[in-house]
DRENLONU-120501 format. One record per residue (C-alpha): residue in one letter; x, y, z. Coordinates in steps of 0.1 Angstrom, whole numbers, plus 5000, padded with zeros to 4 digits. Example, Ala and Ser with C-alpha at 12.3 -4.5 7.8 and 13.67 -1.06 7.14 Angstrom:
a512349555078s513749895071
% end
This chain:
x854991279572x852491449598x852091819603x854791919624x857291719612x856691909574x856392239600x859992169615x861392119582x859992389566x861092589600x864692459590x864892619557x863692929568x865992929597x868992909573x867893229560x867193399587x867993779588x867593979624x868394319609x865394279587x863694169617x864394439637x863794689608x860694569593x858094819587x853894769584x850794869601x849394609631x850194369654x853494189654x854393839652x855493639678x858193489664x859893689631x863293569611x863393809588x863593639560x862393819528x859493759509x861193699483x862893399499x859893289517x857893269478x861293039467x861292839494x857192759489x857192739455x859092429458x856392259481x852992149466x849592289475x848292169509x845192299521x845492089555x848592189558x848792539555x845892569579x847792449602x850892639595x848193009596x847692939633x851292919642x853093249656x855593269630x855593519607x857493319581x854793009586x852093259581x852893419550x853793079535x850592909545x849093209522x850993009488x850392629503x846692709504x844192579474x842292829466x839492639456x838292599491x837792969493x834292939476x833492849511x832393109528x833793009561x836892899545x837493269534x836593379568x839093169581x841793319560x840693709567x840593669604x843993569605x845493899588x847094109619x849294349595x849394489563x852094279556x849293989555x847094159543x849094219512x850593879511x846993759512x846193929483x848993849463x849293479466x845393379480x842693619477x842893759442x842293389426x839193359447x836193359423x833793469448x835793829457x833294029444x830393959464x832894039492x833894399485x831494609505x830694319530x830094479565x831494329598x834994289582x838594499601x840194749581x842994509571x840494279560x839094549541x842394649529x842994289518x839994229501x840494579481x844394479470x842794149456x840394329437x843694539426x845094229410x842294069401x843193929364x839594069358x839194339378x835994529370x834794899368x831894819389x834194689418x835895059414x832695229424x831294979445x834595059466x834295459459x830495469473x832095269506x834395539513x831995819509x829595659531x831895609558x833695819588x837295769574x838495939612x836795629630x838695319612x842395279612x844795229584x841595439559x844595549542x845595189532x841895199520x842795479496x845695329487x843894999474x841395179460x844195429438x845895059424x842094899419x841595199395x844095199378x843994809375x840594809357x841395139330x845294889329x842694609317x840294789299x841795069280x838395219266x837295319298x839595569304x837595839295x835195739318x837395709347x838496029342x835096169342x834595979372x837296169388x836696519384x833096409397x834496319430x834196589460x837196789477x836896489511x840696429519x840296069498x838496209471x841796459465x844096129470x841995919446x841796229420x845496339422x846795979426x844995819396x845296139374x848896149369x849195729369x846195729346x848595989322x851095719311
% end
């Protein structure tokens, strides 16, 4: 079976659940899709979850106009190939929204072994950015160095001239509290971290944000 015959098939099933309220109601920051059925992410994960990993395949299916083939390319991938570095590149220039851009995260980027050495890389768009940072966020092995690498990005950057910062902030918030989640002795230490920070707009979002989930 080629390509687009598994393409139309796949198409099928998603056109059964098909939902144009959704559609028309669906929130995230970006561009659009060209073609959306609404269908949830939780059905789009079933329907995938039944199909086995296929790298060729969901290359093909990232480089379609459907938001539906897009986010399901992000589960059929192998993420293996993402040691590549243009394989990753591949990946991160087709995030349009922060829908991807979580998606990616989620199901692609945050198995990639190489993610670290790509935290703070310059020349990449602030959804790029944002996906990288949400990988990071549920990286099994997230690490306290990531945290700060992430921090000194912020504070060495003009939030006002990139947009979406505040999905930066965001990412950064669920990264923190990822690694203290992971490594429970270093709460201290995060919290020390904290009251070092300044009184920059993020620096109050990051303090007040990870204080009170930090508390439980």
């Amino acid at each position: 079976m080629n390509h687009t015959t598994q393409m139309v098939a796949l198409l099928t099933a998603f056109r059964r659940e098909r939902n144009g309220l959704v559609a028309d109601t669906m929130l995230f920051h970006g561009a659009g899709y060209g073609l959306n059925y609404g269908v949830s992410l939780a059905t789009v994960r079933r329907v995938v979850r039944e199909l086995p990993t296929d790298h060729a395949f969901a290359r093909f299916l990232y480089e379609q106009d459907v938001r539906e083939l897009k986010l399901a390319a992000l589960h059929l991938a192998d993420v293996a190939c993402l040691s590549q570095g243009a394989e990753l590149i591949f990946w991160l220039q087709g995030i349009r929204n922060s829908e991807m851009a979580e998606e990616a995260a989620f199901a692609l980027l945050s198995w990639c072994a190489d993610l670290a050495t790509w935290l703070d890389a310059a020349d990449l768009t602030p959804l790029q950015r944002y996906a990288l940072w949400m990988a990071a966020a549920r990286h099994a092995e997230a690490e306290a160095a990531w945290f700060e690498r992430v921090v000194q990005y912020l504070s060495h950057t003009d939030m006002e001239a990139h947009e979406y910062h505040r999905l930066w902030w965001q990412a950064a918030v669920l990264l923190g509290e990822q690694v203290v989640r992971q490594q429970p002795a270093l709460r201290m230490k995060m919290t020390e971290r904290l009251s070092a920070l300044g009184h920059a707009p993020w620096e109050e979002y990051l303090r007040e944000e990870l204080t009170w989930r930090l508390a439980y």
